[in-house]
N, C-alpha and C positions, 0 to 999 in steps of 0.2 A: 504493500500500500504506500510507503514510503516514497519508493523508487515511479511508482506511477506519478504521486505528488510532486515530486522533483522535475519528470518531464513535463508534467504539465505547467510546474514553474518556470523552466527552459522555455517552453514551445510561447508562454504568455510573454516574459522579457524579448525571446527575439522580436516578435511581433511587434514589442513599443517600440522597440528597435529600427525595424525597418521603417516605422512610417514613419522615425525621426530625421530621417537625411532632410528632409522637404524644409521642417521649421528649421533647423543647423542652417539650409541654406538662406532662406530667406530671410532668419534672423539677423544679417548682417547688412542689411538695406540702408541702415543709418548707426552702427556702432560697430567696433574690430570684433575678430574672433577672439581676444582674453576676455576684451569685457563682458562677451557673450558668455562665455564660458565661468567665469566670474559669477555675475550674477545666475545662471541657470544651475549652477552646482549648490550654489547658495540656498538657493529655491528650494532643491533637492533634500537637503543639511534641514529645513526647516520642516519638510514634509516628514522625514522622516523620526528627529529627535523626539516630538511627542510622545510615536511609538517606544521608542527607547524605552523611556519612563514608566510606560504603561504597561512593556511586556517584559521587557530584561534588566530594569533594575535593580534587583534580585538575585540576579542568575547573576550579574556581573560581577558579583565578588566573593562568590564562589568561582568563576571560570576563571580571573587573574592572580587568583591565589595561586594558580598551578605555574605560572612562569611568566611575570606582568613582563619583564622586561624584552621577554622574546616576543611577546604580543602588541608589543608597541613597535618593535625594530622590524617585524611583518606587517605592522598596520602601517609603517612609511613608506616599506616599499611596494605596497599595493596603492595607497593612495600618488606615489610618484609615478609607477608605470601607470595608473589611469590617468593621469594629468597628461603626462606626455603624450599618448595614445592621442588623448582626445583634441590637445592643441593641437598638433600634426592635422588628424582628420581634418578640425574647425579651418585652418589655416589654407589646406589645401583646395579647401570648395572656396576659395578666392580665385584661387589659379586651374582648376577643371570643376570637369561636370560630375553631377550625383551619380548618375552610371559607371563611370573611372572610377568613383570614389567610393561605390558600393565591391566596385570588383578587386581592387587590389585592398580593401578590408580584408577579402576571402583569405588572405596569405596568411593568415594566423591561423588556417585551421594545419596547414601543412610543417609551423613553424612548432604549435603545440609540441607535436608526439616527438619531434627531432632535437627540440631543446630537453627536453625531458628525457629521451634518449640517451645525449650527448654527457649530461651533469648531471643529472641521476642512475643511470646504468641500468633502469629497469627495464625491461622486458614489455613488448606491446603486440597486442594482441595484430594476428594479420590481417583482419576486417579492415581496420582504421585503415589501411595504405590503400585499398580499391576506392575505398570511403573518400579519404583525399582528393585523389584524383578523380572522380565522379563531380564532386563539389566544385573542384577546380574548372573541369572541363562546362558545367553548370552555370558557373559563377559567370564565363566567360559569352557563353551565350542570351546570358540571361541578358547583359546590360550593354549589348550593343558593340560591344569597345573595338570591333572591326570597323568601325564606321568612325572611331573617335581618334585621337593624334596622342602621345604620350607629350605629357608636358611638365613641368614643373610640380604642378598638384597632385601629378601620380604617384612621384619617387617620393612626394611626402608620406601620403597614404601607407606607401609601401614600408616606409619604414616606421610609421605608424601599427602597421601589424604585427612589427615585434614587441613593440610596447604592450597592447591588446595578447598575444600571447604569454608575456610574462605577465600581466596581470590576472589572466583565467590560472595560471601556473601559480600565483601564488594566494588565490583566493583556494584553490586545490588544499594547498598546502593549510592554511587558514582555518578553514572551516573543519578542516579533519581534526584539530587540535581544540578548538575552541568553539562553543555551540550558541555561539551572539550572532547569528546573521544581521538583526539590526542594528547593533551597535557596531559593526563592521563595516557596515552602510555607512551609516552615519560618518563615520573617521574618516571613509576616503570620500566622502563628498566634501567634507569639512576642507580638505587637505586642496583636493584640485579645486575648488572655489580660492584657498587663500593662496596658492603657485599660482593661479591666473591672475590674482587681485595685484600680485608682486611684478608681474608682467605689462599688464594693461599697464598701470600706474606709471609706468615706467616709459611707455611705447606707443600709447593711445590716451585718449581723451576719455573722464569717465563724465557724461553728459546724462542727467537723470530724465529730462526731456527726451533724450533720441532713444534712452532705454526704455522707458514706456512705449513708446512709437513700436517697439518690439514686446509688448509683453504677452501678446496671446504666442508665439514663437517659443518665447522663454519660459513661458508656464507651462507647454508642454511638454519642453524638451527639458525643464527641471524637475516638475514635480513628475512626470510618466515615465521621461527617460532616464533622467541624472536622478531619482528618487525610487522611486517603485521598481523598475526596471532592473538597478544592479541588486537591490536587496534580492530579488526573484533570481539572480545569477548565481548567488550566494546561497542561497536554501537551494537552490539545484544541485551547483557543484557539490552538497550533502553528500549527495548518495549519484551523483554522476561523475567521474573520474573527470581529471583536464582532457585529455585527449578525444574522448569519442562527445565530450561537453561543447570545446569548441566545433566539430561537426555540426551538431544542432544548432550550435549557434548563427553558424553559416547558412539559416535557412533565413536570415535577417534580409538577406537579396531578394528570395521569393515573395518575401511581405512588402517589400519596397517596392517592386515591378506593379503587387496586385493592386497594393491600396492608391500606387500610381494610377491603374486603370479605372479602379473605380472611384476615384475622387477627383481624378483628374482628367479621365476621359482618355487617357492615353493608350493607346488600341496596342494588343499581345501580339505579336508574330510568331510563326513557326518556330524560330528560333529561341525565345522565348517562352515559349511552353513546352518547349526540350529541356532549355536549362532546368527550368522549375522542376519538372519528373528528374532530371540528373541530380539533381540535391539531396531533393524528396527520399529518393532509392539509396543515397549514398547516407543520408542520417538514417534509413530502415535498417539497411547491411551494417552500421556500426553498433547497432544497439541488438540486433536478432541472431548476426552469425555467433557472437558469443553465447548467447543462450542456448542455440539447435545445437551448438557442438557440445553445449555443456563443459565450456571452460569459460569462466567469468574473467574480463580481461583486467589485467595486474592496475591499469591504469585508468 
């Protein structure tokens, strides 16, 4: 029942997920990407702290009694790899399009199992590699990018997906130790609202006018994306290992193309309801072939 709960957790984040590229982009009409990022992480910080109070204040000292200072030196580096992640992303939808910037996302499902491979030594099950490239090959058809130019905004993205892979890698790590998912929330939204707040500050103008001009943008891409959304990443990666988690997660494209079509009017092609099935089948094969063979994967 757990592991059901947990996809379903997965399947509902990617979901806020994908139909967040739309506000990301638009939210930058009249402020930069820190201050967007700034304030929507903030947003997120405020959505979620209430729950804190209400559900894990309690729980929280008993859980840091077991190793506060290792819980804090993982709450930094989760909350910095999402910062960077997300600046990258934000930064890069300056200089390309949502399509580019949904598909070189994708590189963290490939980047997952290999960094964890490389510095952890464990062992992964052989699903995940057809999985990969399924997703990969999906990913590509899904958003066009034969039709699109590489530019500036991709190599961010791309390297954007190592950040997003160390940070599903070390929410893995995280949540296996310590059982706060919202208080985990809470830290790394805190954390990339105040690394953006140090950036903007610095490199942009923070204009409370032109922030409002963006606040339906920013409200959903704080309290849904940057709030609701990573806590649902966190209660997943529970009982979802990183490697076959990011897979799923990579269904973040499919939700972007759809809620394109239907909110946007923007018509699927062939090629496009290929990708979608190539995904689809590559997050079924990572989570089924280990169960038919009846060997649970390590990771």
């Amino acid at each position: 029942m757990s592991k059901t709960i947990s996809l379903f957790s997965a399947l509902l984040c990617t979901f806020i997920w994908g139909t967040t590229f739309v506000a990301q982009d638009t939210g930058m009409d009249d402020i930069g990407p820190f201050t967007f990022n700034a304030v929507r992480f903030f947003v997120g910080f405020l959505a979620i702290l209430p729950l804190v109070f209400l559900f894990e204040l309690k729980k929280l000292k008993e859980e840091l009694k077991l190793n506060i200072k290792y819980f804090f030196r993982l709450s930094f580096f989760i909350g910095f790899s999402l910062f960077l992640a997300s600046a990258l992303q934000q930064v890069s939808l300056l200089y390309t399009d949502v399509a580019n910037a949904a598909f070189f996302t994708i590189f963290y499902v490939p980047m997952v199992p290999i960094i964890i491979f490389l510095f952890r030594k464990d062992s992964i099950h052989w699903s995940v590699w057809p999985s990969v490239v399924l997703c990969l090959i999906g990913g590509y058809l899904l958003t066009n990018f034969h039709d699109a130019t590489v530019r500036l905004g991709d190599s961010l993205v791309l390297l954007g997906a190592l950040f997003w892979s160390t940070h599903i890698i070390f929410v893995g790590i995280m949540i296996a130790k310590f059982n706060i998912p919202l208080t985990i929330g809470a830290i790394q939204t805190f954390l990339v609202a105040f690394f953006s707040f140090i950036v903007g500050i610095i490199y942009e103008e923070f204009v409370f006018e032109n922030i409002y001009k963006e606040i339906d943008s920013i409200l959903y891409a704080g309290v849904l994306s940057g709030g609701l959304a990573f806590v649902l990443q966190i209660y997943a990666q529970k009982n979802i290992t990183p490697a076959p988690a990011a897979i799923i997660f990579s269904l973040e494209g499919v939700f972007a193309t759809v809620s394109a079509w239907f909110l946007l009017n923007q018509i699927l092609d062939v090629n496009n309801l290929v990708g979608c099935l190539l995904i689809l089948i590559g997050v079924l094969l990572s989570q089924l072939l280990p169960v038919l063979k009846n060997q649970p994967s390590k990771l």
